[in-house]
C-alpha positions in Angstrom: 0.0 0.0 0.0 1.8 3.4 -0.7 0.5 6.3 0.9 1.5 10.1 -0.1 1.1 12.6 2.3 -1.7 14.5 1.2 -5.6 14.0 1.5 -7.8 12.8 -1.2 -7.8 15.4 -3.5 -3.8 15.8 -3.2 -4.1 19.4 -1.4 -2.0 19.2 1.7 -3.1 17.3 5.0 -4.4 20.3 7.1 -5.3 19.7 10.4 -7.3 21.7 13.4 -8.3 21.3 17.0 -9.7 23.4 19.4 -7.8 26.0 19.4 -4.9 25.4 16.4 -4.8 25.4 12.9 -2.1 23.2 11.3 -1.5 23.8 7.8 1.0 24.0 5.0 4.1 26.4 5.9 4.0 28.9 2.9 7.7 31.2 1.5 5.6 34.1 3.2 5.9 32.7 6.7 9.7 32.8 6.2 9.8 35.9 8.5 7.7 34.6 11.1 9.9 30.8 10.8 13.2 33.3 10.9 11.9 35.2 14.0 11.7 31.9 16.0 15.0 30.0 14.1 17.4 33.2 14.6 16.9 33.6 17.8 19.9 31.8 19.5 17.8 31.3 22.5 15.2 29.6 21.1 17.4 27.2 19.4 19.3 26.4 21.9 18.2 22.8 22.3 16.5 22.0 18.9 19.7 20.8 17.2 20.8 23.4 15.0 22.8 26.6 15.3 20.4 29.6 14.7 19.8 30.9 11.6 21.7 34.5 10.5 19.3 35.1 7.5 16.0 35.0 6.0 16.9 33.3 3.6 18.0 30.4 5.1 14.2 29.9 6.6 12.7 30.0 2.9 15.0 27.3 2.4 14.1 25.5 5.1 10.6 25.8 4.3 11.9 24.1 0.5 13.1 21.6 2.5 10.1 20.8 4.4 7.7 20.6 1.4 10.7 18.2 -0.5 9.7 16.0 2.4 6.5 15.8 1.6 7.2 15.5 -2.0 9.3 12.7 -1.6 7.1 10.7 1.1 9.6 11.0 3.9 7.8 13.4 6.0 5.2 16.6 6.8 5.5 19.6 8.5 3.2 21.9 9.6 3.0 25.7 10.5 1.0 25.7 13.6 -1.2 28.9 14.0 -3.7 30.2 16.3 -7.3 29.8 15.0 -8.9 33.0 16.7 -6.6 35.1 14.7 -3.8 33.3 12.4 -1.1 34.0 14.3 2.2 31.8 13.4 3.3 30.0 16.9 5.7 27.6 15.8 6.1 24.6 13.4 5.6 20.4 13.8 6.0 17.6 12.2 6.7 13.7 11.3 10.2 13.1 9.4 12.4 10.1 8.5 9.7 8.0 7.8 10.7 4.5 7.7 7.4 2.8 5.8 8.8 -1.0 6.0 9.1 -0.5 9.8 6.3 2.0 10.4 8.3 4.4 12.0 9.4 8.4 11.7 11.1 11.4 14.4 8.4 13.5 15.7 10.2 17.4 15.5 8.8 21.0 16.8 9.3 24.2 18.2 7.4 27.3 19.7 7.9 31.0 19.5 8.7 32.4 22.8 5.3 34.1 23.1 3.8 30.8 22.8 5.3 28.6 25.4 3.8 27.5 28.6 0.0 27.5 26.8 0.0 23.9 26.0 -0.6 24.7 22.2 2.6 22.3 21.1 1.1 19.3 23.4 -2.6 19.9 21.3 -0.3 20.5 18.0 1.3 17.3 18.4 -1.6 15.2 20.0 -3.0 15.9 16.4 0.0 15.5 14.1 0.8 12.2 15.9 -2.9 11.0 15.8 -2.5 11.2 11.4 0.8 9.5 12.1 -0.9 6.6 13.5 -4.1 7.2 11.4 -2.9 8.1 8.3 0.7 7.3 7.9 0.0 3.8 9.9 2.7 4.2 12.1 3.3 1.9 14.9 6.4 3.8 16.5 7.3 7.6 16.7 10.7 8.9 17.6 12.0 11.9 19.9 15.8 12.6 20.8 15.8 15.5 23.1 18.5 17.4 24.9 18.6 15.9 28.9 18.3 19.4 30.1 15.4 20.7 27.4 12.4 20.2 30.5 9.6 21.8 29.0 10.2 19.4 25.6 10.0 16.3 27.8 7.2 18.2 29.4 5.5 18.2 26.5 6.6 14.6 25.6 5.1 12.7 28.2 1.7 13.4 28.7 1.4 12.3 25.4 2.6 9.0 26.4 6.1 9.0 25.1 8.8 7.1 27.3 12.2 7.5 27.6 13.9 4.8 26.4 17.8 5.6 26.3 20.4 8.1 26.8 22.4 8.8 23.5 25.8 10.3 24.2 27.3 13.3 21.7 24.6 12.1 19.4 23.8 15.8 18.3 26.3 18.7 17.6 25.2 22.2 17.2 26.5 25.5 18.5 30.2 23.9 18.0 29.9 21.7 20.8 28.6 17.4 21.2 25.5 17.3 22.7 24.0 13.9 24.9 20.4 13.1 24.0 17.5 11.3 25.4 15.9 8.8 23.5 11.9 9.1 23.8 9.6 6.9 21.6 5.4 6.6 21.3 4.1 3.1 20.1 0.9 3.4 18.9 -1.4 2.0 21.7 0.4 4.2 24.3 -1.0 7.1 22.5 -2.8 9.2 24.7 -4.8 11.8 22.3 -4.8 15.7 24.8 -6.6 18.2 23.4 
């Protein structure tokens, strides 16, 4: 069975809940993506230095929709229903279709944190993982001292599974990380 990550009519796989919109990330949210990406602060545990230019977040946003292209993942731009505004991005990569697997990523703008819109973000982007994508097992490495991403994690019903030593390397220095993973009748839906 080969399923592409779009819906029916091959529009992307927009997604809402009760108070989030998740939809395609468009070149015009660039700004918004660079606000949140080149701030060193806010990237300080997602695994990459921080971004110097806009045009390094159009690129990433290239990137993202290759991966959908290409079948090996979907992100999403994760916006506030009650009035659009751009809180952060989400999404399912290295999908692994023979063992039903892929790496859950995200991150929030600084104004957003601490409302639980990433936990409701990824309770829906990991429910079309299971649904859609038929995934049995999603991924999460994340930085031993990142507490509101394990925060996040858990209630979801993600479990840490490992410690991975220098297994990222980002702001010129080896990073440990945790190993977290979701099977798919652990999956505790929050909304």
């Amino acid at each position: 069975m080969s399923i592409n990550l779009t819906d029916r009519e091959g529009a992307f796989p927009n997604l809402t809940t009760a108070r989030l919109s998740l939809r395609e990330l468009l070149l015009s949210d660039a700004p918004s993506l660079f606000a949140v990406h080149g701030d060193p602060e806010s990237m300080r545990w997602f695994g990459t230095d921080a971004m110097t230019e806009i045009g390094e977040a159009a690129k990433m946003i290239q990137m993202f929709a290759e991966w959908r292209r290409s079948g090996s993942g979907v992100r999403w731009a994760v916006t506030r229903l009650s009035d659009g505004l751009f809180l952060g991005t989400c999404g399912l990569f290295r999908w692994n279709r023979n063992w039903r697997s892929c790496v859950v990523g995200y991150e929030l703008a600084p104004i957003a944190r601490g409302n639980g819109y990433m936990n409701e973000a990824l309770s829906a982007a990991i429910g079309y993982g299971f649904d859609t994508m038929q995934l049995n097992r999603i991924e999460a490495q994340v930085h031993p001292e990142n507490a509101p991403s394990i925060k996040t994690l858990e209630p979801l019903g993600f479990l840490r599974e490992g410690y991975q030593r220098q297994a990222g390397y980002w702001r010129a220095t080896y990073h440990d990380l945790l190993q977290f993973a979701l099977l798919r009748p652990e999956f505790r839906r929050r909304t």
